[in-house]
N, C-alpha and C positions, 0 to 999 in steps of 0.2 A: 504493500500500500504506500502512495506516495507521503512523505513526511509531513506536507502541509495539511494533507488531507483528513491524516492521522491525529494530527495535535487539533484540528477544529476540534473531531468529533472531541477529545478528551477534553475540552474545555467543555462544552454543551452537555457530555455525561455527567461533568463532575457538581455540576450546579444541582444534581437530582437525586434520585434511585429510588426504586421500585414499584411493583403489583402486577397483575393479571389484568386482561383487555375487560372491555365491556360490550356489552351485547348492540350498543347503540353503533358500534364498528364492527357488526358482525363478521363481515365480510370481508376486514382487512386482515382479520387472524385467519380467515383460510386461506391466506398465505404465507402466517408465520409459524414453520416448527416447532413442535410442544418442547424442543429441549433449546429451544433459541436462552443465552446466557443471558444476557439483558436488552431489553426492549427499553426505550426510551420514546417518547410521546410529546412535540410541542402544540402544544392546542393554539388552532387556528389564527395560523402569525400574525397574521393584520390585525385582527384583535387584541393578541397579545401586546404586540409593542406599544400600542397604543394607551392599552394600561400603564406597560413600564414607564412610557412617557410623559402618562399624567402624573406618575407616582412619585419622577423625578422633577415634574412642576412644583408640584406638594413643597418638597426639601428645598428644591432651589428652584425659585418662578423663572421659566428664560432657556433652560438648561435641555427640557423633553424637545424641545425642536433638535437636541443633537441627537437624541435616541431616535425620534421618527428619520429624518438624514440618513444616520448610518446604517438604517434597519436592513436595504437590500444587501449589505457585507454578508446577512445569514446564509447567503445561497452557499458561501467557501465551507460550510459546513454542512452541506449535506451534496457535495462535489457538482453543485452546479453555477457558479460564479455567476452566471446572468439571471440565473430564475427563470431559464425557458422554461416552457409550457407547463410553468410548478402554478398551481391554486393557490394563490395566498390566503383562503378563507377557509380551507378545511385542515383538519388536523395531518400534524407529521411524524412519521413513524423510521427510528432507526433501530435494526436488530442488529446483536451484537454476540457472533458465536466463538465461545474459550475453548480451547485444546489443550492440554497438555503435553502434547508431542510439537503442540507451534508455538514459540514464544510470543507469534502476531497474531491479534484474532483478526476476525474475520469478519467484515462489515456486510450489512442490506440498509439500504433504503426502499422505502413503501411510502411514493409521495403522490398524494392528489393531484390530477391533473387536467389541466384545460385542453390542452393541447401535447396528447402523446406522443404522438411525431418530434414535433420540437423541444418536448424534452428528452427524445432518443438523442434526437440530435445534437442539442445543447450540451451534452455529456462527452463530448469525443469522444475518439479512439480507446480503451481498454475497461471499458467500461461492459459487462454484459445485462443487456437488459428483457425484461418479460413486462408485456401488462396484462392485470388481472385489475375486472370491474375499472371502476376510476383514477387507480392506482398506477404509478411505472411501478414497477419492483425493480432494480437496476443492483449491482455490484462487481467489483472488479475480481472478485473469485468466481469463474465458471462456474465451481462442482456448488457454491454456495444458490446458485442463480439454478441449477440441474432440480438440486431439491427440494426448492420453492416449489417448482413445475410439478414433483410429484406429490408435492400437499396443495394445490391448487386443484390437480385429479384428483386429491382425495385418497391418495396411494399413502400417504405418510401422515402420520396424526397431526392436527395441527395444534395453536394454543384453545386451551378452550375455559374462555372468561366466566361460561355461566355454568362450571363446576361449580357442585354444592361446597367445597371447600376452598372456593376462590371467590365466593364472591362478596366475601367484605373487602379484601384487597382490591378486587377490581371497583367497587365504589368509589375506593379513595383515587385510586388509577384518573377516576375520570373528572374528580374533582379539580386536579389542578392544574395548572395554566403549563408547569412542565414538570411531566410524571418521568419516573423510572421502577421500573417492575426489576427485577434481579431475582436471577433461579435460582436462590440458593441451593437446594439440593442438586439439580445439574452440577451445579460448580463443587460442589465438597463433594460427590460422587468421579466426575472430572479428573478432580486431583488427591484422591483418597489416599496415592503413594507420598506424594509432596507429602501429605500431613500425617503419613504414619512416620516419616524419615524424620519433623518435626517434633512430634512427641518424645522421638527417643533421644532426640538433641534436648529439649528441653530436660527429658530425666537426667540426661548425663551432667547436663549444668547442675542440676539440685544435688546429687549424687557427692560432686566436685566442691560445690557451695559451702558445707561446713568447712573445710580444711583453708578454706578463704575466709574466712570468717575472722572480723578484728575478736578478739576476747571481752567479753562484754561482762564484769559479773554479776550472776542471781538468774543470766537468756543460756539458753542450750542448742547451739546453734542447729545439731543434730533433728532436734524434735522439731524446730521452726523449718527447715528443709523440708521436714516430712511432713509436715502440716501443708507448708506452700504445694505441695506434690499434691495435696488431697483433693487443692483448691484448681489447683491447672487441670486435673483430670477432670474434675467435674464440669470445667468450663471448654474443655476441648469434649468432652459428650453431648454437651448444650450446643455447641458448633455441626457436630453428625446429626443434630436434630433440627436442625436448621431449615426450612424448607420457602419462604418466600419472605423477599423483604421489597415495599413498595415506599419510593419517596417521593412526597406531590409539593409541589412549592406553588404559590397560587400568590396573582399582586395585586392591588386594588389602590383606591386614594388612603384607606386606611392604615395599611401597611402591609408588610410581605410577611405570610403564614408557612410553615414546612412543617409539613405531618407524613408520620413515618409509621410504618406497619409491619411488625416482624413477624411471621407465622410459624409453629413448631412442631413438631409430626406429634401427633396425639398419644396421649397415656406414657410421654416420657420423664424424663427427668425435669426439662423445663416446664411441660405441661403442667404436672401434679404441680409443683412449686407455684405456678400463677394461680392453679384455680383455689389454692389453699392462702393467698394473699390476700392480703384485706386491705382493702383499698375507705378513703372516706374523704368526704367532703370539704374536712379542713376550717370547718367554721371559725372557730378562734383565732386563723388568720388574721382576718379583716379583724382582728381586736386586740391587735398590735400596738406598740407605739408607733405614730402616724409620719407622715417625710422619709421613712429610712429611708438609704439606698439600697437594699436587700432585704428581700424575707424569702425565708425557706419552709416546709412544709412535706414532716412525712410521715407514712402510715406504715407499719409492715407485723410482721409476727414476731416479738420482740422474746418472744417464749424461744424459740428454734434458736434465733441469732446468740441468747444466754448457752444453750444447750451444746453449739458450736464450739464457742466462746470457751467452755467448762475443758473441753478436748484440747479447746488451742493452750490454755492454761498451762494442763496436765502435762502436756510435751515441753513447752517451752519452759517451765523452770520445772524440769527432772532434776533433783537432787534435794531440794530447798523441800521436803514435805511440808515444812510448817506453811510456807509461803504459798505451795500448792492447794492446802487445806484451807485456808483463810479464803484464797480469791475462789476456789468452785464452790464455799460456802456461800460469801457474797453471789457470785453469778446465779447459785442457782435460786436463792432469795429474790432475785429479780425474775427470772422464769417465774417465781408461782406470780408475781402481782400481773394483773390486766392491766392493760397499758392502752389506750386510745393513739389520735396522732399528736408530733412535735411541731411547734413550730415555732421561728426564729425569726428575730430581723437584726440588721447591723448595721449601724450606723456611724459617720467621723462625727467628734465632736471637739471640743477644748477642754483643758482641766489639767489638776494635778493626775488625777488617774490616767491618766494617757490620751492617746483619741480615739481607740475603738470604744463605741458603745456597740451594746451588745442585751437581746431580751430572747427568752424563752420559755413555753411553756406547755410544757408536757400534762397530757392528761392521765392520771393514773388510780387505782381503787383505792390503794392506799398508802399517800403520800406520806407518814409518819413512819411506816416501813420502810419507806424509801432513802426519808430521814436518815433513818440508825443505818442503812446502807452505806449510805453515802459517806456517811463520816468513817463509817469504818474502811472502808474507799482510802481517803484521802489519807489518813494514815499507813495505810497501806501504799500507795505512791510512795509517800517518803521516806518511807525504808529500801523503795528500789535507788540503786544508785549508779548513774551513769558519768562513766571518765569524763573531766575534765570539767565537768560541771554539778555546784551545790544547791541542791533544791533544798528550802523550808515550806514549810506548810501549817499554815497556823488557822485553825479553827475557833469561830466563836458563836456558841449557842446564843440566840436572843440577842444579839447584840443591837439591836437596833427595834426601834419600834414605827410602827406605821395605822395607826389609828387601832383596832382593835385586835391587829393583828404583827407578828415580829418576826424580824429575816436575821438566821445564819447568817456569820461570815466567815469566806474561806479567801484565804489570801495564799496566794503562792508565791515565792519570790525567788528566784534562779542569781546566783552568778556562777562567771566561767572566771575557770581556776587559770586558763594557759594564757601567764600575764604577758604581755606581748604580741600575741597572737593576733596579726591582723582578721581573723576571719572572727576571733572569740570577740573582738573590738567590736567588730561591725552587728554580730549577734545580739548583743550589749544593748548597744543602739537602737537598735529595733525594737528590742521587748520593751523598752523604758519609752520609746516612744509610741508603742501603742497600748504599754497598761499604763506608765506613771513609773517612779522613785520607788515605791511601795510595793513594785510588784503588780499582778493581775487578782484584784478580788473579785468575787463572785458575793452577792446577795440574794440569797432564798426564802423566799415566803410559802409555807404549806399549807394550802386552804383544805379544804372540805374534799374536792375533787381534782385538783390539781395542783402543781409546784410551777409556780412562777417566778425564773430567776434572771440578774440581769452580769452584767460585768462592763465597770467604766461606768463615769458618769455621775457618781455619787450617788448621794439619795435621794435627786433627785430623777436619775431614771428610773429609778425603782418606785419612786410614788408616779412617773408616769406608765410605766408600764401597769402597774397596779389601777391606776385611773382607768386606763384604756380598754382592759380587761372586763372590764364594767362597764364600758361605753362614756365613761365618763369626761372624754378627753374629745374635744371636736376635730381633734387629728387625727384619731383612731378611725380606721376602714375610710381611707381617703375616698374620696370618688375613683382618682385615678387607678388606687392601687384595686377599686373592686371592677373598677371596668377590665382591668388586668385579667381577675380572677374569671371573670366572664366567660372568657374568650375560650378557656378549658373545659374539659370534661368536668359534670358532676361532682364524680367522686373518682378517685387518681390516689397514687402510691408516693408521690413525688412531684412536688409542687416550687417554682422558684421564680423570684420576679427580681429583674434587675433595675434600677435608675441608672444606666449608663454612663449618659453625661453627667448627672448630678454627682456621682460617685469620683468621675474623674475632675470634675471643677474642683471638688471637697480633695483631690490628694494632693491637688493642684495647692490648694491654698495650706494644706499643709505643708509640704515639702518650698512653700513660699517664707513661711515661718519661720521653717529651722533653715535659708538660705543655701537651698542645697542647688536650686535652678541657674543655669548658665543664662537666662535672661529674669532679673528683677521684674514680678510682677506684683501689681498693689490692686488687692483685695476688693478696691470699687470697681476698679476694672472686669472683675471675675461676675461680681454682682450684676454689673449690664449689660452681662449675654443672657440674663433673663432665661432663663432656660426651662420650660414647663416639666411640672412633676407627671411623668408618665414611668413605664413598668415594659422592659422585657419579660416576655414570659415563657416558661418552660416548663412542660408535663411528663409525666410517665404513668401512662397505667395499664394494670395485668388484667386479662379477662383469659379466660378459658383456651392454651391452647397460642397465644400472643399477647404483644405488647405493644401499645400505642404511645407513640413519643410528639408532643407537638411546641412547635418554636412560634412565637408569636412577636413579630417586632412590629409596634407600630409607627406609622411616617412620623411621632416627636420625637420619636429615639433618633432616628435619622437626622432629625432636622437639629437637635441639639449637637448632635458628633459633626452635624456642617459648619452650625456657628463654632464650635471646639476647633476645627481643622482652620475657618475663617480668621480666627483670634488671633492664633498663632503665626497664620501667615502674616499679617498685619503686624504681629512684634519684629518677626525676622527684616521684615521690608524696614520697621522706622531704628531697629538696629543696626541696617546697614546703613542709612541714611545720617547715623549719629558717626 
């Protein structure tokens, strides 16, 4: 395949991945073979660029007249430079078949056409082409072009979208503006040798692993090898279970959405694992403290993950029983309590305690259990001891009061022993500038149903996190952060919302602070990029069998990283000018 021809398609794949066709294109899959590797789809280019072009008006007014302009450059990516006799109003379809005996795969195109002829034509020399229905089918492998022809007869299976076990992928397939279906099982069948020769490179590393191992005292590098062994195998059987991944990127004036759909051969190892996941709504989200630039949000079996946990224990300090007995004590004390979902936000702020803030709140039966846990926890950290650095840990019941009810505190405070040591210097640095002089506290309140703790901030994040929790706080479940929440599933395993720019103006004006920027920047400046509070968003959730993952950015993320990239140019310009 010629090289230019080659790096289009790889840029246009890499934008997407996955799913199966849909029956509203019935007829373009009877010409694609059921073991085709990946199928890619750009829904009706006119249309499309059209969107991208509004969506680049959106960020920067002025700018989509260069997306519309350069829109006819698409044709170098599906080898027809002019657009002869291509439809630019129906959809586009490129197959993409792997070997393991060719290092090259092997390209089709399946393009709608106005005029078949002239897109023979339009294709020169080495090109071999078929039309079926509306379609050219064209590519530059004969034997590729041979066996189209005998799934067009009907001689060879073709893909087929409205299998009972395809057709939630192919829904997502047709939702977006440019889909990718990927056959994962062709492909992990394909090259089953590759990833037997894999696995046993991987064993021999872990095998090899402890003897490389720096000496760490109270870890056993032995059992941590054999622990990590447990975990790669299991993730290399999750891979042979692998059977379709579909990814649809879809663009509007709103902003650009990526949803991804992994599917796994039924009654396996992945399967049982999702359908035993407990996925939940996340309410306590939205009842947050309100502006952060992050909250996270998860749900899972917290029973299994202790039960793990107890094994990974047992291996990793063999020798220390005491040590061993105390933490699968604790761990499995956490197994019995029921556990609801986590969630989190973090925020910069100013203070002696550092700049991260930080809140959290876990719902659980019974937080006073969790209580005497936890301290026996932190006790237990401070007995481990790792080179080169001396941790303290000081705990104080009730230390504080907050109306009828009183927060824990747990203070941690680290220094590094290697006086000199540029790298222990710069560690140094870093902890004390994101907890404070004091170390990182933590403040815990144990209500009735939940533990609400913060870190950074004083006490006065914790009487907002406490307010907000309650509704109390007009900051709490912003607009923007629940338009965020909107945008996802129900109920999901994994929940995360970013402020992008706000988060980078906020390191921005830190690292302005402690002057660490090769251009001085002052603080009003930062202030009149104005930048609206909006929320990238990010999901995961398991249902029966798969996992749905969805990216959600909408056009004021964009538009805030425009004014960010703007700002800046505008320093470097009147820095040169100085």
């Amino acid at each position: 395949m010629k090289p230019l021809r080659w790096l289009s398609l790889s840029l246009l794949t890499l934008v997407l991945v996955q799913n199966p066709l849909h029956a509203a294109d019935k007829k373009v899959t009877d010409a694609i073979p059921a073991d085709v590797s990946v199928l890619v789809r750009l829904k009706a280019p006119k249309a499309t660029t059209e969107k991208v072009a509004s969506f680049v008006d959106m960020v920067q007014p002025g700018f989509g007249g260069q997306v519309r302009q350069n829109a006819p450059a698409i044709g170098l990516a599906i080898s027809n430079p002019t657009l002869a006799g291509v439809d630019m109003t129906g959809d586009w379809y490129i197959a993409v078949f792997l070997s393991a005996e060719d290092p090259e795969p092997t390209v089709a195109f399946l393009i709608p056409a106005t005029d078949a002829k002239a897109m023979k034509d339009g294709l020169g020399d080495g090109m071999h082409f078929v039309k079926h229905d509306k379609w050219g089918v064209y590519s530059e492998d004969e034997e590729t072009i041979a066996t189209i022809k005998t799934v067009i007869s009907g001689k060879t299976e073709h893909l087929d979208p409205d299998h009972a076990d395809a057709k939630a992928a192919a829904v997502l397939f047709d939702q977006g503006d440019l889909s990718v279906y990927v056959n994962l099982a062709q492909i992990v069948d394909e090259y089953k040798d590759q990833i037997t020769q894999a696995k046993e490179h991987l064993s021999q590393l872990l095998e090899n692993a402890p003897a490389q191992a720096p000496d760490i005292p109270g870890l056993n590098p032995q059992a941590l090898a054999k622990a990590a062994g447990k975990v790669i195998e299991q993730a290399l059987a999750v891979v042979d279970e692998s059977e379709t991944l579909i990814v649809a990127l879809s663009v509007s004036k709103q902003g650009i959405v990526i949803e991804e759909y992994v599917q796994f051969a039924k009654d396996g190892i992945a399967d049982k694992f999702l359908k035993s996941s407990q996925t939940s709504a996340m309410p306590t989200l939205t009842s947050l403290p309100g502006k952060q630039a992050m909250y996270f949000g998860i749900s899972c079996d917290l029973a299994s993950f202790a039960k793990w946990g107890t094994e990974l224990i047992e291996m990793a300090y063999a020798g220390d029983d005491k040590m061993v007995k105390e933490i699968k004590t604790a761990i499995a004390d956490i197994g019995k309590l029921k556990f609801g979902p986590a969630v989190s936000s973090i925020g910069i702020g100013e203070g002696a305690e550092g700049v991260l803030r930080g809140a959290t709140v876990v719902e659980v039966s019974d937080p006073q259990k969790l209580r005497t846990i936890g301290r026996k926890m932190s006790e237990m950290s401070g007995a481990i001891k790792t080179p080169g650095v001396k941790q303290t840990i000081e705990y104080k019941a009730d230390a504080e009061k907050y109306g009828a009810n009183s927060a824990d505190l747990t203070t941690v405070k680290q220094e590094f022993e290697a006086a000199g040591d540029p790298g222990a210097e710069i560690a140094l640095r870093f902890v004390k500038l994101m907890y404070g002089e004091n170390g990182m506290t933590t403040r815990s309140v144990y209500l009735k149903d939940r533990v609400i703790s913060t870190v950074g901030g004083g006490k006065e994040e914790m009487t907002a996190a406490l307010a907000a929790s309650k509704g109390g706080s007009s900051e709490s479940g912003s607009k923007a952060l629940q338009a965020a929440r909107g945008q996802h599933g129900s109920k999901t395993n994994l929940l995360a919302f970013v402020d992008l720019p706000n988060l980078i103006v906020g390191a921005i004006r830190v690292a302005a602070d402690g002057g660490v920027l090769p251009i001085p920047i002052e603080k009003t400046a930062l202030e009149g990029l104005q930048i609206e509070e909006s929320y990238l968003g990010f999901s995961v959730g398991a249902e029966p069998g798969a996992v749905r993952i969805k990216t959600n950015i909408p056009t004021e993320q964009v538009k805030g990283l425009a004014k960010i990239g703007m700002f800046f140019v505008a320093l470097q310009m009147q820095a040169r000018q100085n």
